[in-house]
N, C-alpha and C positions, 0 to 999 in steps of 0.2 A: 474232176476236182474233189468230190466226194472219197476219192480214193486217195487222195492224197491227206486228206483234211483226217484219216485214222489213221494213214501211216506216220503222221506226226508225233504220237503221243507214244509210238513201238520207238520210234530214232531216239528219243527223249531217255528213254527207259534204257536203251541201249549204252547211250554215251554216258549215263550216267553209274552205270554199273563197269565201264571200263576206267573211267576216271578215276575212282575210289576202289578197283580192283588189286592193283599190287603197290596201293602207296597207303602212307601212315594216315588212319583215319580219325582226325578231332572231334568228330560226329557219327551218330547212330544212325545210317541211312535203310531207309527201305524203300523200294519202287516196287510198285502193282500198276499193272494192265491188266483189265478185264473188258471183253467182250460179253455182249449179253444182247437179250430181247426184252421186252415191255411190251405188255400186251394193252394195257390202257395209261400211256405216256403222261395225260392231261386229267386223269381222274374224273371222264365222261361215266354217266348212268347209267346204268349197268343195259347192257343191248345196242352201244354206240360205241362202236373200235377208233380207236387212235391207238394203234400197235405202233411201236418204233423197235426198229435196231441200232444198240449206242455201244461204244467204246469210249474207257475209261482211266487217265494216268495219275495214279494218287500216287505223292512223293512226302511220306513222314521223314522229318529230321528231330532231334533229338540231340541237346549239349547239359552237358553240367560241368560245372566249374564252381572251384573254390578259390575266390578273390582275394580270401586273405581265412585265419584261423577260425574269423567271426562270423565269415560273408560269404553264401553262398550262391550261383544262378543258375537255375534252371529254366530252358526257354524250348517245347517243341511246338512243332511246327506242321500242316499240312498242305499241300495243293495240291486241288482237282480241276483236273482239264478232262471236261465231260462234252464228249459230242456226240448225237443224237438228231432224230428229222425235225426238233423244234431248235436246232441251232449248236454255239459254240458258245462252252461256259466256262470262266475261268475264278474258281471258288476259294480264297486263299482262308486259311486257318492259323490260328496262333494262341498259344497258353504259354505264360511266362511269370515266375517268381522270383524275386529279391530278397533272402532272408539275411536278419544280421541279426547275432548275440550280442546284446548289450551289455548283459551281465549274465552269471549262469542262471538267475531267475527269470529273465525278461530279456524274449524272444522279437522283435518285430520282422512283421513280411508286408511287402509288397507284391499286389497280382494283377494281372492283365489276361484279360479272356476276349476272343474275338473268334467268330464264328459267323461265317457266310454258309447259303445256302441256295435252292428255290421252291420257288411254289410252282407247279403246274397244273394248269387251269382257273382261271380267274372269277371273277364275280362278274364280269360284264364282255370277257371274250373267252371262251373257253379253251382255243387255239393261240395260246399265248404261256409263255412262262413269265415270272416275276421274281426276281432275287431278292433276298433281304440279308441282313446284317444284325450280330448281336454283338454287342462291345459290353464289358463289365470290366473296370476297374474298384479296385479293391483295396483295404488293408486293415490290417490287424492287428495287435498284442496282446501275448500270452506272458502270463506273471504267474510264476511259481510261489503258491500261500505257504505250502506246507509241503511236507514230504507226500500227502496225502491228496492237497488242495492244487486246482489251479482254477484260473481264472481268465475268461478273454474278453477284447473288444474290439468289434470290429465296423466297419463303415465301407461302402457300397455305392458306386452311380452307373447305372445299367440303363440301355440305350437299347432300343428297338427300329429299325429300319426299314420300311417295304419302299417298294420303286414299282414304278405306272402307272398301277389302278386305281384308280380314285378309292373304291371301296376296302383295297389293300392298303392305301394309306393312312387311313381312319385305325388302323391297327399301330400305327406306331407309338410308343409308348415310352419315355423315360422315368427310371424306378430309382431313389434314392431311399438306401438301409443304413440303420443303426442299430449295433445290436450289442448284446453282451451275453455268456455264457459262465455258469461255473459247473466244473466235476472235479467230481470225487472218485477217490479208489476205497472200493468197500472192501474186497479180499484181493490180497495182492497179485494182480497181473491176470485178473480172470472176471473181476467184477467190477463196475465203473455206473454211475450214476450224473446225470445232467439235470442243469436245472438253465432254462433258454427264454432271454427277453429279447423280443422285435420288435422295432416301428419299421413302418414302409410307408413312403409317399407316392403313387403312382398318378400319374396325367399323360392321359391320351393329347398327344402332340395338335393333332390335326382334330378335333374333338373338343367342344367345350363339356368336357367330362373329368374327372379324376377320382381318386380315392384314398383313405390313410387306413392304414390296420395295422391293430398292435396286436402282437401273437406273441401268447403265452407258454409255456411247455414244458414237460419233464419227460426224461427218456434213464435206460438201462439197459446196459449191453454185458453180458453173459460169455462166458468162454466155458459151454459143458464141460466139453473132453478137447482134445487136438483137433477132434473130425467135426464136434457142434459149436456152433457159435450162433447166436442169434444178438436183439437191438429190438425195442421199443419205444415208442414216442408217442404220449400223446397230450393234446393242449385242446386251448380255443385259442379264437382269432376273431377282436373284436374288429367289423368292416363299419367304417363311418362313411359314405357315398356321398358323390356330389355330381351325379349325371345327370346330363340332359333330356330334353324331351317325355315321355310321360313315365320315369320311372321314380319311383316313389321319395327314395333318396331316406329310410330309416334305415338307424343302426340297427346292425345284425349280428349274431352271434353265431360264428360258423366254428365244427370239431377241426383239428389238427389230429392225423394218426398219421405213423409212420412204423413200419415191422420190417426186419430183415431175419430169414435163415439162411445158412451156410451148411453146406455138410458134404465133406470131403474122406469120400470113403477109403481116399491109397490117394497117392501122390498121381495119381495118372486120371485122376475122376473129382470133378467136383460140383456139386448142385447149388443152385443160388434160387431162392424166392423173395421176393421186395412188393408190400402191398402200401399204397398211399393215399391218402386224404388230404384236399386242399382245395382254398379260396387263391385266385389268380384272377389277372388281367385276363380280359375275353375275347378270344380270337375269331371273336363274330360281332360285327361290328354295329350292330344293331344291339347288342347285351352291352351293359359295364362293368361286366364280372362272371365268372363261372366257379364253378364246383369241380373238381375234375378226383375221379377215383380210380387210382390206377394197380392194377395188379401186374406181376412180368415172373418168370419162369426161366431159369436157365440151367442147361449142363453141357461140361464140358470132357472131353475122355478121350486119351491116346491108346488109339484101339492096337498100333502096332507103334514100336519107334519111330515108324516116319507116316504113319496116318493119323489124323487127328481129326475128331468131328467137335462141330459149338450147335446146339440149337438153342434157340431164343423163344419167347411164346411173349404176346401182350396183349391185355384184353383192360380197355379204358371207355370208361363212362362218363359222358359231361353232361353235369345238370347246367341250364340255365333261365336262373328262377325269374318269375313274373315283377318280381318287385325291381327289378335291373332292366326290363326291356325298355329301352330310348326309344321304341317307334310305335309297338303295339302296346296297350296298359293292358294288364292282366295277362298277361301268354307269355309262358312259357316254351323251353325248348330241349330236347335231350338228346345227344348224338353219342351214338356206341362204337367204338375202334376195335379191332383186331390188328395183329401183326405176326405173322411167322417167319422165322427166319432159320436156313438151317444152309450150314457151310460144313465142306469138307477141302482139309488140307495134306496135299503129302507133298514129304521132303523128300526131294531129288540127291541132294548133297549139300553139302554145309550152307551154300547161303541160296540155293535157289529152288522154289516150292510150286506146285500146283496148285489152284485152288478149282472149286467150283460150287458156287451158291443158288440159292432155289429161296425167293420171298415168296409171300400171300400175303395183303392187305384186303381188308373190307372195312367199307365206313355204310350204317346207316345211321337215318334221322327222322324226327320225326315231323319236320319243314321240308322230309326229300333230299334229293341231291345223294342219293345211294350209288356206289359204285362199288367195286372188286379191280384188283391188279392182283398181277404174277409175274414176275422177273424173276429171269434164270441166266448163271451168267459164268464164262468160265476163265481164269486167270493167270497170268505168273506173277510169282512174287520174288523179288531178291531182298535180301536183308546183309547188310555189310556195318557189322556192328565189331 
């Protein structure tokens, strides 16, 4: 049965690359199969194996249409059919836009974001996976001030979803935003300036907890030469808390940063670095809020015309301060992430690719709960674009 249950997701990949092989395609398709191992499936502490072997069929799709002169849509899409020794997961994905010109100054869009996913290993069974769900709808308008000026506003209701664990459900969360933006072109086509107001309403579902924060901010983004390009950002974020149990519940005033560098040495290489500051809903359910600072690392480089490597790097810190703990008063918590990621791709012929990727995760804490994984995993890809 187990043999049949991977040969599923190769037939899949199959029929679907002869279907869209010699006829007109209205869509961007790509189909992956990867084969891999997991050496700690469930995110046990480090010296406790849950090794699995999974196989995996991601299917991106990809349209865009113009409805009319004004109207445009674009909608992609993912599914993953992930099987593994903790079961059989069917993970659907979808991001989709509505744009219409009003007038040549005033742009309106519609957006819809949904993302499925899982957790593996729980808070009260460790041999256990949990799926959750993020939905965010969306929408916006952009008004042209001036040749020089624009201006946006936008509005937000973001849905968070876990499923089983009692203590996994305590996470769920619904976020309603309001927001508005203006920038500026300082020198033409290379220098841009922002100036960014938020409110956010968030309430833990399952939780007599919630929070409001208005975030403040100015940002700048830079175009050196072709090959520099960098972004700045940074504010505060006034947090007004309304949580339960013994935490404190004063306003607080927490930093907003945000940096980006770029730097593309040839058309064949490019480097990316992204460092981040930020107050968020807390994904420990015993907190009603976290700190989370994030740094990530990328380069990308086609070593020959049909090899290409990505590596990734991510190293995050989450504070979570005393004044939020819902259970213990006074105690604090700090949990540090790692992530490596590093993929190589070569092309066979026009639409069909190799892959083979190599992860590293490590999480420690300072509550425990330390572990390490490695997944290594090898693939094909077709692209019928």
């Amino acid at each position: 049965m187990k043999k049949i249950k991977i040969l599923i997701p190769i037939l899949v990949g199959l029929l679907i690359g002869q279907l869209f092989a010699d006829s007109e395609r209205p869509l961007s398709v790509i189909n992956t199969i990867r084969m891999g191992y997991n050496d700690n499936l469930y995110h046990k502490d480090s010296g406790v194996s849950s090794a699995s072997s999974f196989v995996t069929d991601i299917v991106d799709l990809s349209f865009r249409a113009s409805l009319s002169d004004r109207t445009d849509l674009m909608v992609k899409s993912q599914i993953n059919l992930m099987q593994d020794d903790g079961g059989t997961e069917f993970l659907p994905n979808l991001y989709a836009t509505l744009s219409h010109s009003v007038s040549p100054r005033l742009l309106l869009q519609l957006s819809e974001y949904y993302r499925s996913g899982d957790r593996s290993g729980g808070t009260t069974n460790l041999d256990a996976r949990y799926v959750y769900f993020n939905n965010r709808v969306g929408a916006s308008a952009d008004y042209v001030l001036t040749s020089k000026d624009r201006i946006q506003g936008t509005l937000a209701h973001d849905v968070v979803r876990n499923e089983d664990d009692v203590k996994v459900l305590k996470l769920d969360t619904t976020t309603v935003e309001a927001g508005t933006s203006w920038r500026r072109e300082l020198t033409l086509q290379r220098t841009y300036s922002t100036l960014n107001l938020k409110q956010r309403w968030v309430t833990y579902d399952n939780q007599d907890s919630s929070f409001q924060a208005t975030d403040l901010s100015a940002g700048l983004s830079h175009t050196f030469t072709p090959k520099w390009q960098g972004s700045v950002e940074g504010g505060v974020s006034q947090v007004r808390p309304d949580f339960s149990g013994t935490a404190s519940n004063t306003a607080t005033i927490t930093p907003i940063f945000n940096a980006g560098l770029v730097f593309s040495p040839s058309p064949r290489t490019r480097f990316s670095t992204d460092l981040g500051h930020s107050y968020s809903a807390s994904d420990d359910s015993g907190f009603g809020g976290q700190t989370t600072t994030d740094l990530r690392f990328g380069v990308q480089h086609e070593i020959t015309a049909k090899l290409m490597v990505k590596a990734t790097a991510r190293f995050s810190k989450t504070d979570y301060a005393a004044e939020d703990n819902q259970k213990t008063a006074n105690t604090s918590d700090q949990t540090d992430r790692m992530n490596l990621d590093l993929r190589f791709s070569y092309k066979l012929n026009r639409i069909n690719f190799i892959e083979l990727g190599m992860r590293h995760g490590e999480r420690s804490s300072d509550s425990g709960s330390d572990w390490k994984q490695n997944v290594v995993d090898i693939g094909w890809r077709v692209e019928l674009k």
